[in-house]
C-alpha positions as CSV (number, residue, x, y, z in Angstrom):
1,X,34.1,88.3,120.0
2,X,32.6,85.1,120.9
3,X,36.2,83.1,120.0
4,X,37.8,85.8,122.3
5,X,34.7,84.5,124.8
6,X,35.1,81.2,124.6
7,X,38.9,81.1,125.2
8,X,38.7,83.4,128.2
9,X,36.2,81.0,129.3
10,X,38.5,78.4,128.5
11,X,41.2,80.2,131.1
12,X,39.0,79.9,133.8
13,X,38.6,77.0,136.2
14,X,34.9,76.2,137.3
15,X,35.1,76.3,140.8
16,X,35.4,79.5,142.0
17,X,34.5,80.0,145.4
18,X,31.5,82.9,145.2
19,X,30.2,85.6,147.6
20,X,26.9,85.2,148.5
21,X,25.6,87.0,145.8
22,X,27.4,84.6,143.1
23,X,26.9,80.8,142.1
24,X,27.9,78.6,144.8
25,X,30.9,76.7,144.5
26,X,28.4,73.3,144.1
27,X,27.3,74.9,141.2
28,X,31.0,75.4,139.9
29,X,32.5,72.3,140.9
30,X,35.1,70.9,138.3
31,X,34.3,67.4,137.4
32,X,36.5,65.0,138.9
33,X,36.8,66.9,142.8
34,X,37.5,64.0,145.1
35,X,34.9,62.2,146.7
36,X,35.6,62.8,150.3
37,X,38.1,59.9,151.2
38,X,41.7,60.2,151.5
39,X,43.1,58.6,148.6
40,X,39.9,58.4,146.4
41,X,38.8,60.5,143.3
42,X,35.7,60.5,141.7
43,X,35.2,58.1,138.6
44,X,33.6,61.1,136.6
45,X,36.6,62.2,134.5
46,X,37.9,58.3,134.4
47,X,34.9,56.5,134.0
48,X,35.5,53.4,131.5
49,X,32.8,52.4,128.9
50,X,32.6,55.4,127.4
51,X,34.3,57.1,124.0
52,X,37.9,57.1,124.1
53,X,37.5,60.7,122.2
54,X,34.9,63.0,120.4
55,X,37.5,64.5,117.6
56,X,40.3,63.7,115.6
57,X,41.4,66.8,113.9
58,X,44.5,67.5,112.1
59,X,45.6,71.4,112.1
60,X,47.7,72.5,109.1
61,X,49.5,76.0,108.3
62,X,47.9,77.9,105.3
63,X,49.8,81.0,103.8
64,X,48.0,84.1,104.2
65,X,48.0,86.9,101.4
66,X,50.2,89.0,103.7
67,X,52.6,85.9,103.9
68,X,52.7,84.5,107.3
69,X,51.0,81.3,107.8
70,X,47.9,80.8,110.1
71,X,46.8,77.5,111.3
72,X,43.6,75.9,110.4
73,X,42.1,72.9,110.7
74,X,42.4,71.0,107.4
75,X,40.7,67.6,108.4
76,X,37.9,66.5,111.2
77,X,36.8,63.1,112.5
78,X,33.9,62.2,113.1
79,X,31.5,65.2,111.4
80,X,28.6,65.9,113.7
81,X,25.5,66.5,112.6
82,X,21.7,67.0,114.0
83,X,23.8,68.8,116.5
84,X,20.9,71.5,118.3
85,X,21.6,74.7,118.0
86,X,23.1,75.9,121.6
87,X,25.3,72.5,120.9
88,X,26.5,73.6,117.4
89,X,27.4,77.1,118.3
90,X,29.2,75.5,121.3
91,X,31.4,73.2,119.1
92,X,31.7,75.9,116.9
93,X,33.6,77.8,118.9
94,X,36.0,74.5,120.4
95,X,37.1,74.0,116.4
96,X,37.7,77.8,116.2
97,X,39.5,77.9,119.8
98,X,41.8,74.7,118.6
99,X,44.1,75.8,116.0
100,X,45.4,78.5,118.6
101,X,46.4,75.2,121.3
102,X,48.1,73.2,118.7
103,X,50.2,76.0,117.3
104,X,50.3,78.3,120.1
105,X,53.7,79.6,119.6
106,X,52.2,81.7,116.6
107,X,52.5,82.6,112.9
108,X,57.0,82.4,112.8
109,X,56.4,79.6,110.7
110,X,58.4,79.1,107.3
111,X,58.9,75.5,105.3
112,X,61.4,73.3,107.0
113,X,62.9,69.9,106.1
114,X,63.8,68.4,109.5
115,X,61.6,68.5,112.2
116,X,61.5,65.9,115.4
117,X,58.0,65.0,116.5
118,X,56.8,66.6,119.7
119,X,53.6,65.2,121.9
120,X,52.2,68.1,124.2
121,X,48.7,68.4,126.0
122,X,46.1,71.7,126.2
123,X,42.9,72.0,128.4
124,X,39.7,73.5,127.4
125,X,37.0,74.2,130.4
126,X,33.1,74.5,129.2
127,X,30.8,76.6,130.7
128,X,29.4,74.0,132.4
129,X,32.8,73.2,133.8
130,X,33.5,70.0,132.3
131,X,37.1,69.5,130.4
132,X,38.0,69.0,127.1
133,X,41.5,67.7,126.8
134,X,43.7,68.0,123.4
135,X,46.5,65.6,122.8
136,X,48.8,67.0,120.2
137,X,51.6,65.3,117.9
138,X,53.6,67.9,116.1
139,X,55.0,66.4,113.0
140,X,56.7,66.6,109.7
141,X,54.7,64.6,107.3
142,X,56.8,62.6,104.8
143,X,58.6,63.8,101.8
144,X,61.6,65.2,100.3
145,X,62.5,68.7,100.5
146,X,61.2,71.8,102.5
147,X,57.5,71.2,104.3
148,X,55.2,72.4,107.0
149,X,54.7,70.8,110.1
150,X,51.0,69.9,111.0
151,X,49.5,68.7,114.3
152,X,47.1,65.6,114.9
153,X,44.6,66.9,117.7
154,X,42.5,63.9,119.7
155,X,39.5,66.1,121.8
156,X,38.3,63.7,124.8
157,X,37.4,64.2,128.0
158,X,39.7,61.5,129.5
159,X,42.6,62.4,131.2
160,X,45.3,59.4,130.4
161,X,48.5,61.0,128.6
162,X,50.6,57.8,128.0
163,X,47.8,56.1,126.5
164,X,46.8,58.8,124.0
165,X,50.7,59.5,123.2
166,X,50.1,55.2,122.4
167,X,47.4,56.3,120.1
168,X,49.4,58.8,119.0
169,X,52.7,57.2,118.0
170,X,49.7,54.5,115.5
171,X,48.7,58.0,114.1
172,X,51.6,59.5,113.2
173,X,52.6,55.7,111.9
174,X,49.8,56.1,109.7
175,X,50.3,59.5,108.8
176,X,54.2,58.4,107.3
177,X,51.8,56.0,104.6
178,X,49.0,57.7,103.9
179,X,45.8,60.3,105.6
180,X,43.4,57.7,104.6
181,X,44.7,54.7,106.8
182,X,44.4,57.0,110.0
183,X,40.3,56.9,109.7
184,X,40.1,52.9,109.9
185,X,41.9,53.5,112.9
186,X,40.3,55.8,114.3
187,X,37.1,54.0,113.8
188,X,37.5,51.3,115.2
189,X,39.0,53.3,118.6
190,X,36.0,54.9,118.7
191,X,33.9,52.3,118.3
192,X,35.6,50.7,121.2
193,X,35.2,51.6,124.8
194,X,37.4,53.1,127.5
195,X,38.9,50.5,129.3
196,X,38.8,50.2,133.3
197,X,42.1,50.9,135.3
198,X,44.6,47.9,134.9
199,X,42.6,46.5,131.8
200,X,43.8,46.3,128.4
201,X,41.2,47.2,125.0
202,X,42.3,45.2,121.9
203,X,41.9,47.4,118.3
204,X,42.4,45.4,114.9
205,X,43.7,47.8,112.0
206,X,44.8,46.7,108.6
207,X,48.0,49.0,107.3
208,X,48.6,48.4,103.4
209,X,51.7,45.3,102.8
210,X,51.9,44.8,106.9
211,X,48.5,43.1,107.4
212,X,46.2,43.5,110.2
213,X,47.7,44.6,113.6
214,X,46.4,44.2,117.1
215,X,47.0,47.1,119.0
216,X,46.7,46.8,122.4
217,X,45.9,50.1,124.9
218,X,46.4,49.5,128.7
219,X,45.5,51.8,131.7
220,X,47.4,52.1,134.5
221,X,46.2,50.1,137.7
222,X,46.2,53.4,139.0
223,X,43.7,55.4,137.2
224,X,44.8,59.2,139.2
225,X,48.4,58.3,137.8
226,X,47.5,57.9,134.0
227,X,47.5,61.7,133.3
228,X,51.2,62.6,134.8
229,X,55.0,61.6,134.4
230,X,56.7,62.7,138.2
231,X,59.6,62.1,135.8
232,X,59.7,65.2,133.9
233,X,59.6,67.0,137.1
234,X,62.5,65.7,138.7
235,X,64.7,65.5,135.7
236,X,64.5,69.6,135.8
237,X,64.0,71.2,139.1
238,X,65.6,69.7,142.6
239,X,63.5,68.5,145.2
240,X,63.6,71.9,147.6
241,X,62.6,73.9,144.2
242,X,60.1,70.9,143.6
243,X,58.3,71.7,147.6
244,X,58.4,75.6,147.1
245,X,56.0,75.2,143.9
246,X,54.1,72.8,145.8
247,X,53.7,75.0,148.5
248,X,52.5,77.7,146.1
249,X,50.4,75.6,144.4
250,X,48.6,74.8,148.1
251,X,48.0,78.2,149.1
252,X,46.9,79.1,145.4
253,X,49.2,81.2,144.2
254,X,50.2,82.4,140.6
255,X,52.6,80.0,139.1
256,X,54.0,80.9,136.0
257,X,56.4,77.8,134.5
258,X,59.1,78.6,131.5
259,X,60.4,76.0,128.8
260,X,60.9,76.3,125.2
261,X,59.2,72.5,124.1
262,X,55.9,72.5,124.4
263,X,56.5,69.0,125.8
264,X,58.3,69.9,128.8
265,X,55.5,72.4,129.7
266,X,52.9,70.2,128.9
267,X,54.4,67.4,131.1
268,X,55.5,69.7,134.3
269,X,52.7,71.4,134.6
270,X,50.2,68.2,134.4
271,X,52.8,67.0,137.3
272,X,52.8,69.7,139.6
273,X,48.7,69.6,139.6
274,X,49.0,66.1,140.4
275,X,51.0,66.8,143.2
276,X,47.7,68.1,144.9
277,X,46.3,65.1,144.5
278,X,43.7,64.1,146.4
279,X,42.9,68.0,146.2
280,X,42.2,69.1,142.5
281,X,43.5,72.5,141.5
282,X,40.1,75.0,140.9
283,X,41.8,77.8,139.1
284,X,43.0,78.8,135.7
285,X,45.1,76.4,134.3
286,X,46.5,76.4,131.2
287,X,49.7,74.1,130.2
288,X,50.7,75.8,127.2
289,X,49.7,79.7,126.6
290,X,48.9,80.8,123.1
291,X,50.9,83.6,122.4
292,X,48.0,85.7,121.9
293,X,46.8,84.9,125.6
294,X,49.9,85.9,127.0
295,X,47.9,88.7,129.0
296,X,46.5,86.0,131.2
297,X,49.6,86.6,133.6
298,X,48.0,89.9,134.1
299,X,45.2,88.2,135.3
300,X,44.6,89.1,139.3
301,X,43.2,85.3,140.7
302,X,45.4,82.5,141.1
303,X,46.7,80.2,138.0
304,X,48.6,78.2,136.8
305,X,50.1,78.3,133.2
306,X,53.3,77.6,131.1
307,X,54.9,80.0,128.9
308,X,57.4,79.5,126.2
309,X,60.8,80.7,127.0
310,X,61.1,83.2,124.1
311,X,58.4,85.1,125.6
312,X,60.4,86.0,128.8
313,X,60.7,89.5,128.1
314,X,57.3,90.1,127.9
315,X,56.1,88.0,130.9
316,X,58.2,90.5,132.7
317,X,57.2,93.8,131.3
318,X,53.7,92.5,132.4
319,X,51.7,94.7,135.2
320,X,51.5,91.3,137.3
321,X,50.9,90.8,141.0
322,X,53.0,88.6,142.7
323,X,53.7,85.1,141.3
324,X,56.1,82.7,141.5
325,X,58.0,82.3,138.1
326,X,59.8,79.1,137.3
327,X,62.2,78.3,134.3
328,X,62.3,74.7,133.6
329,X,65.3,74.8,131.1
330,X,67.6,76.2,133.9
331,X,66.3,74.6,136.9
332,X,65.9,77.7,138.8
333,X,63.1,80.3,139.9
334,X,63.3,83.8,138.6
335,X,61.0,85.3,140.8
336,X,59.5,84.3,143.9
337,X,57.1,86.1,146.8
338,X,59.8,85.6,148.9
339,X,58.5,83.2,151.7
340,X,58.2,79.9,150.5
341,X,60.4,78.4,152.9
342,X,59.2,79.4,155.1
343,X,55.0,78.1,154.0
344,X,55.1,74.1,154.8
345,X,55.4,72.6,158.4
346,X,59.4,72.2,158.5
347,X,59.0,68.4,159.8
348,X,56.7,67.5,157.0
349,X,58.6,69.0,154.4
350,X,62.2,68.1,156.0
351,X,60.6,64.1,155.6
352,X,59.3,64.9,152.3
353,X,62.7,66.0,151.1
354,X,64.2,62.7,152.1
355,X,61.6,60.8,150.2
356,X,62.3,63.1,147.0
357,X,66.2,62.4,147.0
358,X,66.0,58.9,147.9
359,X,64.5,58.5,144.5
360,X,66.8,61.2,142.8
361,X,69.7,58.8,144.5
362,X,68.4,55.6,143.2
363,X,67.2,57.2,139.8
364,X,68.5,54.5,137.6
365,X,66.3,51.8,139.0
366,X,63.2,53.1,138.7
367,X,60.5,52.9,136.0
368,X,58.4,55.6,135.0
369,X,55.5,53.6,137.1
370,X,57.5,53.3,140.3
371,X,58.9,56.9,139.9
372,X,54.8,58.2,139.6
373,X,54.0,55.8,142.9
374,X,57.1,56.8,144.8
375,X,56.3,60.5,144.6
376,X,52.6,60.3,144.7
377,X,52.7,58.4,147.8
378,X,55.0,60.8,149.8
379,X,52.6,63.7,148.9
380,X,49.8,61.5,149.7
381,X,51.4,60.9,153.2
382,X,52.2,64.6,153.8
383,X,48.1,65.3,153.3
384,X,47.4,62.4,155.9
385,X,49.3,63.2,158.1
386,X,47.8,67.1,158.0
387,X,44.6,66.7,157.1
388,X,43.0,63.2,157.4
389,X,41.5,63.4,160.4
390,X,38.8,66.1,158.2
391,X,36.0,62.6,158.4
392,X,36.1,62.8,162.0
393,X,34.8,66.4,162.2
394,X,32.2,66.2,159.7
395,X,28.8,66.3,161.8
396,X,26.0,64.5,159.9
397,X,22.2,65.6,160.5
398,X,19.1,63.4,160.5
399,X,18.7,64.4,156.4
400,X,22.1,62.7,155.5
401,X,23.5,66.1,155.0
402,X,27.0,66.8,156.7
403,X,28.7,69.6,157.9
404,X,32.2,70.3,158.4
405,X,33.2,71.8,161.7
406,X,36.3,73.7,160.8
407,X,37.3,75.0,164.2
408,X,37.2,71.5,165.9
409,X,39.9,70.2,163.2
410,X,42.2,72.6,163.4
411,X,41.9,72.6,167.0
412,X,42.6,68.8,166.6
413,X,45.9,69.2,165.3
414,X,48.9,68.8,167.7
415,X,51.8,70.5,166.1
416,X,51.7,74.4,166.4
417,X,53.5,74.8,162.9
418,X,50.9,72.4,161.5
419,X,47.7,74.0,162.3
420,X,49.3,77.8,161.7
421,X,49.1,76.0,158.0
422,X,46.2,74.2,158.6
423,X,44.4,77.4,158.9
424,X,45.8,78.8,156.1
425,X,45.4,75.5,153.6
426,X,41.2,75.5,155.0
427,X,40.6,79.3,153.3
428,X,41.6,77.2,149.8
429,X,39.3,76.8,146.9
430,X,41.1,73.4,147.0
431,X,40.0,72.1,150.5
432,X,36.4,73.8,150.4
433,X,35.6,71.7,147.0
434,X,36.5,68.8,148.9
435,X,34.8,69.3,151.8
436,X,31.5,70.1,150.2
437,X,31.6,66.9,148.0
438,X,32.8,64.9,151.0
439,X,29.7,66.9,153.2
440,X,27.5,65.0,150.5
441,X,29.2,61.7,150.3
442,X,28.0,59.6,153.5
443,X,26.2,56.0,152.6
444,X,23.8,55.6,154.5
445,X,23.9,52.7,156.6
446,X,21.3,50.1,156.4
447,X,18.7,50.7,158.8
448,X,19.3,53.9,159.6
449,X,16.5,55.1,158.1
């Protein structure tokens, strides 16, 4: 029971806006809502300095009597101990709830001798509401003849996919020689600290006949960048598909996105979130599904989740409410509410469409950097021009405290089309979140008292 607790928990986004009888949203805010300017995001999830992860485990499969194979953890790094009890019960529960993540397409495993190496992400929310991220690499260890695959598992609260696939790739390096060069490794990662954005951390590790290496781990300049690849999006859905999800995603909506490689799920979903940006999605959110979660769709508040595509069939037969189902192998949506053409300001999205397929015409002379800029800044610009003029209607009392006068900014909006969304996009968990952290965000001037 409390496994099955913890990973419902787990399904759930902190943030839920609550009636009056329930926790205010202050008390449920996720930990990296934005800080009230256009463009900004709070340091909390990115801050540098600190660990770049609390766990390396490694997940194997293990025959059972009745003959399938169940995933356990075979390997953990570092052991914790003088752990207090509410704190060991806690991670108790996170090494149970892993095994699911990294193998989440179940138990249809049987010894294989090819296998190519697969890096995919999971999300774990506390009840606190802070995040635990997994970064996986699926892989065949070395050796002749018929194996199982297992799965290297980095836990940290640090959202920065490119540099933990880095990691990653040195693990799986290691893993080809033997398990007991990956824990030099790791111990001198963790003994290092998170680098700031645009800075570079320098690791030493000694591999047996190669010598000491230096590895060297860079962030991005652009620290809300570091967890998503745009790339991954484009590559599989056109740009009017691309602005329907987006649209969904901004009025909250269940989204429910098909692939067969965890990969591709992993890396679309993460995108889409980011689309948001500098709003932060407050719901369920779960990039890969375990198969033995796939009752989530069921579930009656918003989310967002991928789904294998081999699970069709039963997605379907599911007693869902409405939701907008989209298969990332085809490049098409199964099943939509119907009106999401219809949901965005049509001279907004008509110039977001010409950003999107300028870069889908000049796709060859792009990097994966310039891709991530290019699309986050059009997005960017689209919630600028909607919403930044929220500062301006934000009246601030004697105390410092602010308050948000909602009919004075949608009133403030020009365009007809633009504030019938406006008044829509205000009712959002999303927005709310960031007007309460922005309501709390003034500095106060000097002498001002």
């Amino acid at each position: 029971a409390s496994i099955g607790n913890f990973l419902r928990r787990s399904l759930r986004r902190a943030g839920r806006r609550e009636g009056k009888d329930g926790a205010s949203a202050a008390e449920n805010t996720p930990p990296w809502v934005p800080q009230g300017k256009m463009g900004e995001r709070s340091s909390a999830f990115y801050s540098a300095g600190q660990f770049f992860f609390e766990y390396l485990v490694v997940v194997s499969l293990r025959k059972m009597p009745d003959g399938h194979y169940e995933p356990k953890i075979t390997y953990q790094f570092p052991k914790r101990e003088n752990l207090l009890k509410g704190q060991k019960e806690e991670e108790e529960r996170l090494l149970q709830a892993i095994p699911l993540f990294c193998f989440p397409d179940g138990n249809n495993w049987v010894p294989i001798a090819e296998f190519t190496s697969e890096t995919f992400s999971f999300v774990l929310t506390n009840v606190d509401g802070s995040r635990k991220i997994g970064y996986c690499r699926r892989l065949l260890p070395s050796g002749r003849g018929v194996r199982l695959p297992e799965v290297f598992c980095i836990i940290s609260c640090l959202g920065c996919f490119g540099l933990f696939s880095k990691i990653l790739d040195e693990v799986e390096k290691r893993r080809q020689i033997s398990m007991a060069v990956i824990y030099p490794f790791m111990q001198g990662l963790r003994e290092s600290p998170f680098p700031a954005p645009g800075k570079t951390v320098t690791i030493k590790s000694f591999i047996p006949e190669s010598g000491t290496e230096l590895i060297e781990l860079t962030r991005p300049v652009d620290a809300h960048l570091e967890h998503v690849e745009f790339q991954a999006l484009l590559q599989r859905l056109s740009p009017h598909l691309i602005l329907h999800i987006f649209a969904s995603a901004m009025l909250e909506r269940r989204l429910i996105f098909l692939a067969e490689e965890l990969s591709v799920l992993s890396q679309c979903i993460h995108a889409v979130a980011a689309l948001l940006y500098p709003f932060t999605w407050a719901h369920t959110y779960i990039p890969v599904v375990p198969e033995c979660l796939l009752d989530t769709v069921c579930c009656p508040t918003p989310f967002m989740v991928g789904i294998q595509m081999r699970h069709l069939e039963r997605v379907l037969e599911q007693p869902m409410e409405e939701a907008l189902i989209v298969d990332l192998c085809e490049g098409k949506i199964i099943r939509a509410v119907g009106d999401e053409e219809e949901i965005l300001p049509r001279k907004l999205q008509n110039e977001m469409l010409i950003a999107l397929n300028r870069h889908n015409n000049n796709n060859n002379m792009h990097t994966l950097e310039q891709v991530n800029t290019l699309v986050s800044e059009a997005f960017v610009h689209f919630f600028v021009r909607l919403v930044g003029h929220y500062a301006s209607h934000i009246k601030w009392g004697r105390s410092g405290s602010g308050s948000f006068q909602e009919r004075a900014f949608c009133k403030a909006i020009a365009s007809k089309s633009c504030r019938r969304f406006v008044k829509k996009f205000v009712k959002t968990n999303m927005f709310s979140l960031f007007i309460e952290e922005a309501e709390k965000s003034r500095i106060p001037q000097e002498g001002n008292g």
